[in-house]
N, C-alpha and C positions, 0 to 999 in steps of 0.2 A: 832467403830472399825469394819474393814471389814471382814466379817466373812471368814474361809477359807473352800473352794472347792474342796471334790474330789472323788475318785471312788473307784471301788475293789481295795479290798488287793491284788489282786495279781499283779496289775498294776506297783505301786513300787520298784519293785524289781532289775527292769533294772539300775535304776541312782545308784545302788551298784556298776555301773561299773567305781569304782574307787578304789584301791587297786587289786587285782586279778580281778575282775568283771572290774575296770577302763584299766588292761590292755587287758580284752575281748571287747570292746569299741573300742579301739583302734586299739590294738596289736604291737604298734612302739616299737621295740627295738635299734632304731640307737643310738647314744653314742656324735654325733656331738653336740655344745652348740648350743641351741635357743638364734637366732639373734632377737632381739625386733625391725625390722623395717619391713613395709608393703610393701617394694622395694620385698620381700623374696615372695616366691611361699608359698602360704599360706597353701596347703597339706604337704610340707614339715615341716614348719614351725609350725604348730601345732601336728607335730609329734615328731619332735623334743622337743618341749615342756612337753606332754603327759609324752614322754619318760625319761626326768629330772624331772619330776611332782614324776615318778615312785620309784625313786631313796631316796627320802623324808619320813616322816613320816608325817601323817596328818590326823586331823579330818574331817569329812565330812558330810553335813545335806543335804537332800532332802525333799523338798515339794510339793506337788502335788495337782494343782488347773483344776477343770474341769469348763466347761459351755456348756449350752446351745446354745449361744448367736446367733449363725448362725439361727438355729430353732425358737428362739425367736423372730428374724429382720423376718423373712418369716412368720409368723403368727402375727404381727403387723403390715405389711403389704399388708395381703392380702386383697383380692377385698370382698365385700359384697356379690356376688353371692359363691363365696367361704366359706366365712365361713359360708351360709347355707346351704352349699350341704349335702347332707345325706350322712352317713357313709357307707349305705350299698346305692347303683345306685337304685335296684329292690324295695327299700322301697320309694323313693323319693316321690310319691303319696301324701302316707301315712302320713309323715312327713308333707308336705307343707297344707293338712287337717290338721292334730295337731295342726301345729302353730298357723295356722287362726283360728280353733275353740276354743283355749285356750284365743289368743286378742281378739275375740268378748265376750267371755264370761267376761272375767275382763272387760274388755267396760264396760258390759250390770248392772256388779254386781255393779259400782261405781257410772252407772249414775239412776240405779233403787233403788238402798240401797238395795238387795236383795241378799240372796243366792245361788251359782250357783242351785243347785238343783229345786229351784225358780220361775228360767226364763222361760220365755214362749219363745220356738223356731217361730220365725218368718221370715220375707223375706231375713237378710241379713244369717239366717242358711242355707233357701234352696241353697242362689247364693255357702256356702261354698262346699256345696252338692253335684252341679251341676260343681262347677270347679275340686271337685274331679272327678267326671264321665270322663269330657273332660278330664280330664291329663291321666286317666286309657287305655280311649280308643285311646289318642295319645302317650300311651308306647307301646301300641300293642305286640309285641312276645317279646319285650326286659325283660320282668321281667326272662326270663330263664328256663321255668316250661316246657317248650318242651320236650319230653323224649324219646329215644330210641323205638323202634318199635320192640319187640320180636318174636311178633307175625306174623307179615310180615316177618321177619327174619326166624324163621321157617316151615314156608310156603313152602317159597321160596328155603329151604334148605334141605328139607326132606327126599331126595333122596343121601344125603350124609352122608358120613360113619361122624363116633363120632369126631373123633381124625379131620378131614378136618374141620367139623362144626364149632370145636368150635376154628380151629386158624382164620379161617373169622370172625368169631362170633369178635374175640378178635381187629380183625383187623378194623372189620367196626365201632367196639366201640369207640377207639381211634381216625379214622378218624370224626368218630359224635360228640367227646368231642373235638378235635381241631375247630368241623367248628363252634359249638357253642359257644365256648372260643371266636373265630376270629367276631361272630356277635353280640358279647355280648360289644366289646372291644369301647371304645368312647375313645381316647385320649385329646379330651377338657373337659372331665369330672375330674373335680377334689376336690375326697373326704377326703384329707391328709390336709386340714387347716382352718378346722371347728373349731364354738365357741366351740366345747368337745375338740377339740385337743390342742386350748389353753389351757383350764383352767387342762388339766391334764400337760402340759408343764409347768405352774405355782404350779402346785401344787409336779412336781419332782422337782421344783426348794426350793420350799418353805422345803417340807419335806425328800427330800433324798442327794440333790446336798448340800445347803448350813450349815444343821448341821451335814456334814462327815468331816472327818478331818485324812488325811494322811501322816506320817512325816514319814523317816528312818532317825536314826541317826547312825554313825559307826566311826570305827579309824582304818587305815591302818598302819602296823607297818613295814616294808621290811627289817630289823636285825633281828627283832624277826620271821619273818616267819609269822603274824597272820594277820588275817582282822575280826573286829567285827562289827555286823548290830543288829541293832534296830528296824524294823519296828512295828509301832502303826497306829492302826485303831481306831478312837474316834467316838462315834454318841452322841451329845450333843443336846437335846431338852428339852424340858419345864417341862416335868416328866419324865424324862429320860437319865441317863447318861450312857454310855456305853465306856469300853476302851480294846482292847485289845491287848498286845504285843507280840512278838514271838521272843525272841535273839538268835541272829546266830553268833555262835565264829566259826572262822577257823586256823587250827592250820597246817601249811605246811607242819615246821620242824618234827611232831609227825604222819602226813599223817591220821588228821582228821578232819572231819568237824559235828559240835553238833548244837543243837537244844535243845529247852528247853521242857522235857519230858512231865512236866505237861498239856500241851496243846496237847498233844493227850491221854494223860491217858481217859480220861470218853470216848473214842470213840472206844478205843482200851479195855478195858474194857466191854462193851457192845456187842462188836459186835466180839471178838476173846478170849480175855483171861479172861474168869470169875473166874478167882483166881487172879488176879491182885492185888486189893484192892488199897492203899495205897505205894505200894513200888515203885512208878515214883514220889511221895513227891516230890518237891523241889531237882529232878534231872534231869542229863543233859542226852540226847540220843544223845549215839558217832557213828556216819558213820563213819567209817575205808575208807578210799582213799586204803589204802596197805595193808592188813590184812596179808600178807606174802605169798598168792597165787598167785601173780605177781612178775617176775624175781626183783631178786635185782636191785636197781638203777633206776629201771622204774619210780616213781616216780617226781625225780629229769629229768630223761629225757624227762618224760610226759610234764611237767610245760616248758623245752625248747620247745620241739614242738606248744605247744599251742602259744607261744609265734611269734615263727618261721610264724605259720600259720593265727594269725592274721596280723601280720604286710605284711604279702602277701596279706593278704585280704585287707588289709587299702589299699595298694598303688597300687592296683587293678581297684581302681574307679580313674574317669577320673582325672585331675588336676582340671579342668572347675567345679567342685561340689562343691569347697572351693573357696573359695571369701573373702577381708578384707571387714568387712562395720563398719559404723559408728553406736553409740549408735541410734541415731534419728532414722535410715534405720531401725533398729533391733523393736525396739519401733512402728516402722508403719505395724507391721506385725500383720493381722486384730486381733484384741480384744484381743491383750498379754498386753498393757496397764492395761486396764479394770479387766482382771482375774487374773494378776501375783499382787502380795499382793503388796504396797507401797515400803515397804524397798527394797523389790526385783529390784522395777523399778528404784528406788534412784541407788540401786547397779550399774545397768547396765548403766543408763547414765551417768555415776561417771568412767569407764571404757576406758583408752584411745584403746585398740587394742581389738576387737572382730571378728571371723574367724565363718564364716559362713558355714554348711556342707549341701547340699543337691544334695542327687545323686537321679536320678532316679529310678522307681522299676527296672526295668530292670540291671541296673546296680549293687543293692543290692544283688539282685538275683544272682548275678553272684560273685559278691564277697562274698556269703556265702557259694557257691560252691567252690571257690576257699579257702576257709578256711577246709571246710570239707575235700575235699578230698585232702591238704596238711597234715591235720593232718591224717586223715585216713591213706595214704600212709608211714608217718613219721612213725605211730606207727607198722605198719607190714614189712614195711623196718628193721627195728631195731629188729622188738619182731616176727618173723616168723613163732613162733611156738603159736602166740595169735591167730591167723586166727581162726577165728568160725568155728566152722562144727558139726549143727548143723539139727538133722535128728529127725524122728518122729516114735513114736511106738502105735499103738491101744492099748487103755486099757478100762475096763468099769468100771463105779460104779452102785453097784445093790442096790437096795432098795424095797426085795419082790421081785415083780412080775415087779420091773421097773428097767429100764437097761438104763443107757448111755451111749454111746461112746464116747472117748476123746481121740485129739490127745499130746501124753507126749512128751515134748522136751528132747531130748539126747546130749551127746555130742559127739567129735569125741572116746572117750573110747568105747563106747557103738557101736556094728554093728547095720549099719540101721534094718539090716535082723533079727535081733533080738528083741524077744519081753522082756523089762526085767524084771528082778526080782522087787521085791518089793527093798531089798535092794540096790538095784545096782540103779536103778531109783532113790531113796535118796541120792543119796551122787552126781549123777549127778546136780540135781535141788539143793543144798547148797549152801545158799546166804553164797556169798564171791564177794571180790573185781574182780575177774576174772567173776563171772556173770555178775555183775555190768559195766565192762570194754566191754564186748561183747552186754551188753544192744545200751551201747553207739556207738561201732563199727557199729553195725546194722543201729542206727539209722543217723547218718553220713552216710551208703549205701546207705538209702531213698534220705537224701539229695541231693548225689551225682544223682543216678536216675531218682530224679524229674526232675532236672535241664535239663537233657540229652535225657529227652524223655517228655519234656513238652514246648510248643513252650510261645513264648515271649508274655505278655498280657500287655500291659502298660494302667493304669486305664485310663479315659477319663475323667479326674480329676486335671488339672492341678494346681488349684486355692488352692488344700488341699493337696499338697503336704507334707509327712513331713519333719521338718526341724531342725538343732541341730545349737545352737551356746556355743562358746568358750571364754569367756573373759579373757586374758591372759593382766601380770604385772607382770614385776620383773622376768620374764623369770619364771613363775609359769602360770599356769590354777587357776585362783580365781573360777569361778564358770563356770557351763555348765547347757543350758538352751536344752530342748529337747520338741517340740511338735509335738503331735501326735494327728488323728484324726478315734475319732472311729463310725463304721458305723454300729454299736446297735441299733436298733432304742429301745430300749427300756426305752429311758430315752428323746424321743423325743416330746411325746403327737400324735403320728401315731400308728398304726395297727404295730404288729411286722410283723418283715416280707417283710415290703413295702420298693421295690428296688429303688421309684424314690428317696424318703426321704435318705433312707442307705447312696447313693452318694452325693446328693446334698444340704442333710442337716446336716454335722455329727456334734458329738459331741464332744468340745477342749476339748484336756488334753495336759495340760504343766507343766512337770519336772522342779523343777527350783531345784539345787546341786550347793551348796557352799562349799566351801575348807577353812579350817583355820590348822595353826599349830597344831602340837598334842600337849593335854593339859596332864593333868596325873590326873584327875579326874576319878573314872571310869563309865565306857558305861554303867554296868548293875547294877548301884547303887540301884534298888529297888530288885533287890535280894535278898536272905539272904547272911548274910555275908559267910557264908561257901562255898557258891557256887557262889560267882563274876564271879571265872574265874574256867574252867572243869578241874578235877581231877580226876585219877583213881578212887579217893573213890566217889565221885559225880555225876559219870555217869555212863549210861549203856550202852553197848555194843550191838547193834542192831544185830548184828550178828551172835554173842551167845545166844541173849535172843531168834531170831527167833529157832534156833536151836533147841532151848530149848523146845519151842512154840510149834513148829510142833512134838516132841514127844509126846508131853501131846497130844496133839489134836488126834494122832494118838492112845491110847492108852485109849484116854476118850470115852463115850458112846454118844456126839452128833453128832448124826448121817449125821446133815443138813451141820453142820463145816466139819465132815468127806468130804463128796460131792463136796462143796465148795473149801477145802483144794488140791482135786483130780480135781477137774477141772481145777485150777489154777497151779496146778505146777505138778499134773502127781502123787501126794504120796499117796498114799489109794487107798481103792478098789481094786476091784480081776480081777488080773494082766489073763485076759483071752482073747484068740486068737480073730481076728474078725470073724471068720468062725462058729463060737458055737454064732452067736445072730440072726440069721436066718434061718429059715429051708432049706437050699438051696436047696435037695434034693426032696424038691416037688414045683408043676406047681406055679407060684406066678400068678395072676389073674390082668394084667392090663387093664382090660377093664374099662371103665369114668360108675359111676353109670346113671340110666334111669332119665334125667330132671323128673322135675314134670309136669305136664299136668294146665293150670291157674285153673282149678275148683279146684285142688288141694292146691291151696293159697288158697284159698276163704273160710274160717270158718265154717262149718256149726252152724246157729243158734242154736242148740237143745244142741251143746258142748260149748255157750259160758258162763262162771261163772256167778253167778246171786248174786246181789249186795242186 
């Protein structure tokens, strides 16, 4: 049986997009029937689909398989001079002494019957001896041990004031570390596909890639208003099993969305509310969408917009990005055979219509812009008076003899010019759906700002492009296939960090989301039975429990949660001017203190510890 492949849990989370998440995916709301023939414009035609998909109730599985394999093919094929290069350039020497004196000595142990300690060093130790020498004095300045010149630096300097000194100082440093970087630099040098870089590439394969196991399971209902998610994370090894789930109900018509409590009780417990105990048991934590801080209706017209704003976005990207291809076409797309499970592949070539999506970053990029700020605008068109306005106040938290200064967010209630109360600053910072809404506003701003003030960068990658396909039958989406590639190298057998690997070696991940009818089994059968599906009596209310939360906190005596609680949202601490944390009133001294003089590095023997 082929074992299954995959990565973080947070990876996952995307192929949710089918029910609400399927219409963020998308976003087609057209109403016209999907034509099942590949004469039709395949952007349209898969919107149309999507958007009958929507209309439906359905179950829905995602699996998620990663590889290696790109990294694998390139370290199974590299040259022999490569896989012995040293990891680090400056040890090379070193290294190619190692090897040699390690095979001579096995030589010497298997044809003398003796133990290394044994041998008698002879002519072929001196030749390893001497071809170390030659390699040392044919590395000459390259090991990098060159260093800055201080001392000619302040020679040459001394007659200059502090503040001149030391911006050259800083200036000719940077110039000394570029020209060293630039003489250090060998581009036929290459230490990224060494025998270490294998056997750590077989060894992520062996112990992280192949016993992970990633599945969401969920059920979209569009009468009832819900969509349920399943996501499990498994690590199965040989002493080892490990499983963990996190159910996600969402509830439209009620304007909430839960999460299953117990998986953050012991974090939330430890690290905020140590009277917690036992009371998140086998409940549910309810996120309010609406909590009644948001104008009546918003809700209902929220879910329009989003809707309005994806499908702007969908039909944003070119026509040229969708394409019909055949199963075989789909199948030749490098090692989705190999990594997509069997049934998978059965599936897909068993498919007569599959619709192809692949736009450009550039053009993503632009259709995430155009989603942002359609919704953006959608929602202050409508809600005028949500507009953030959102100003800062100086506050400190003391501890003793120690002071911080924080800046406290306000809202438009509050005058900038004012510093506030204690009280007044609480009821400001109250988690409610209206923070929450302004979280989002904000961050839709960035979106929009990046795009508008960041020029076009299209990777030089055209070969890892990612790519989504759609297998459509019966005027339904059977399944959607989504690969991505990630450029981690953390799971490559290279140096983290290393740019040529990131691009040209990444790592596959492919979504594979099937659709079936909804069944009437339920999603969270390993629940208890009282809590299948969230009930007022079964959950709690994040909202009020914070409320709640931040009393206690403020009225209890740890001092460090105090700090914390006021750095992060402005509540605690003595609400005092900024003018009372410095003595303004007298001369401040910014002269740079006196360098040391080198004798003054230099230890005196008579002070050093005695052993």
């Amino acid at each position: 049986m082929k074992p299954s492949k995959t990565i973080k849990n947070s990876m996952p989370l995307k192929p949710i997009a089918l029910g609400v998440i399927a219409v963020l995916a998308t976003g087609c709301a057209t109403t016209q029937p999907y034509i099942a023939s590949k004469s039709a414009d395949a952007q349209s035609a898969l919107g149309d689909a999507m958007a009958g998909q929507l209309r439906r109730s359905f179950d829905y599985q995602t699996d998620v398989y990663v590889s290696n394999a790109i990294r694998e093919d390139a370290l199974a094929n590299a040259s022999d001079e490569q896989k012995q290069a040293s990891e680090d350039k400056s040890a090379v020497c070193e290294d190619e002494h190692d090897r040699a004196y390690i095979a001579l000595t096995k030589k010497l142990m298997a044809e003398q019957g003796k133990k290394a300690d044994d041998i008698t060093a002879g002519d072929e130790h001196e030749a390893i001896k001497q071809a170390y020498k030659d390699c040392l004095d044919a590395r000459g300045d390259l090991t990098g041990l060159r260093e800055f010149n201080f001392d000619a630096f302040f020679d040459k300097t001394a007659d200059m004031d502090t503040e001149a000194q030391f911006d050259l100082l800083y200036q000719e440093m940077q110039a000394f570390d570029q020209t060293e970087s630039a003489s250090n630099d060998d581009a036929d040098y290459d230490s990224d596909h060494t025998a270490l870089d294998t056997k750590k590439a077989e060894l992520a394969k062996a112990y992280l890639i192949e016993p992970t196991t990633v599945q969401i399971k969920g059920r979209y209902q569009p009468l009832a208003g819900t969509v349920s998610a399943l996501p499990s994370i498994s690590y199965q090894a040989k002493n080892l099993h490990m499983q963990v789930n996190q159910p996600i109900y969402v509830d439209l018509k009620q304007g909430a969305i839960y999460l299953w409590a117990d998986n953050f009780a012991m974090i939330n417990s430890e690290a905020l509310d140590k009277k917690l105990g036992d009371q998140w048991r086998n409940k549910w934590l309810k996120v309010p969408i609406n909590d009644g801080s948001l104008p009546d209706g918003f809700s209902k017209n929220f879910l329009k917009a989003i809707l309005d704003a994806k499908k702007q976005s969908f039909y944003s990207l070119n026509a040229d990005a969708f394409s019909w291809v055949t199963p075989s076409v789909m199948l030749d797309t490098p090692h989705l055979s190999t990594n997509l499970s069997a049934k998978a592949v059965d599936t897909i070539a068993a498919t007569p219509s599959i619709i192809r999506s692949q736009p450009t970053d550039d053009a993503k990029r632009f259709a995430n812009y155009v989603f942002a700020e359609s919704l953006y605008n959608a929602i202050l068109d409508n809600y005028p008076e949500l507009m953030p306005s959102m100003t800062a106040a100086e506050r400190t938290i003391e501890d003793g003899d120690s002071r911080i200064i924080v800046s406290a967010p306000t809202s438009s209630d509050t005058a900038a010019d004012d510093v506030p109360t204690n009280d007044a600053n609480d009821e400001t910072v109250k988690l409610n759906s209206r923070m929450m809404l302004n979280v989002l506003l904000s961050y839709l701003a960035g979106v929009i700002d990046d795009y508008l003030n960041t020029a076009s960068q299209e990777r030089d990658a055209p070969n890892f492009m990612p790519v989504s396909h759609y297998g459509i039958a019966h005027e339904r989406i059977n399944w959607i296939h989504q690969r991505q590639y990630l450029t981690n190298t953390s799971l490559k057998g290279g140096q983290l960090g290393s740019q040529p690997i990131s691009f040209t070696q990444p790592v596959i991940v492919d979504l594979f989301t099937t659709i079936s009818p909804s069944s009437t089994s339920p999603i969270f059968d390993r629940l208890p039975s009282n809590a299948n599906v969230p009930t007022a009596a079964n959950s709690v209310d994040l909202f009020e429990y914070s409320h709640d939360l931040i009393e206690r906190l403020k009225s209890g005596d740890d001092k460090y949660l105090k700090a914390m609680l006021a750095l992060t949202t402005g509540i605690g601490g003595e609400a005092t001017g900024i003018d009372d944390e410095l003595p303004l009133d007298e001369p401040v001294d910014e002269s740079l203190p006196e360098m040391p003089h080198d004798d003054d590095l230099v230890p005196n023997p008579d002070e050093l510890p005695s052993h």
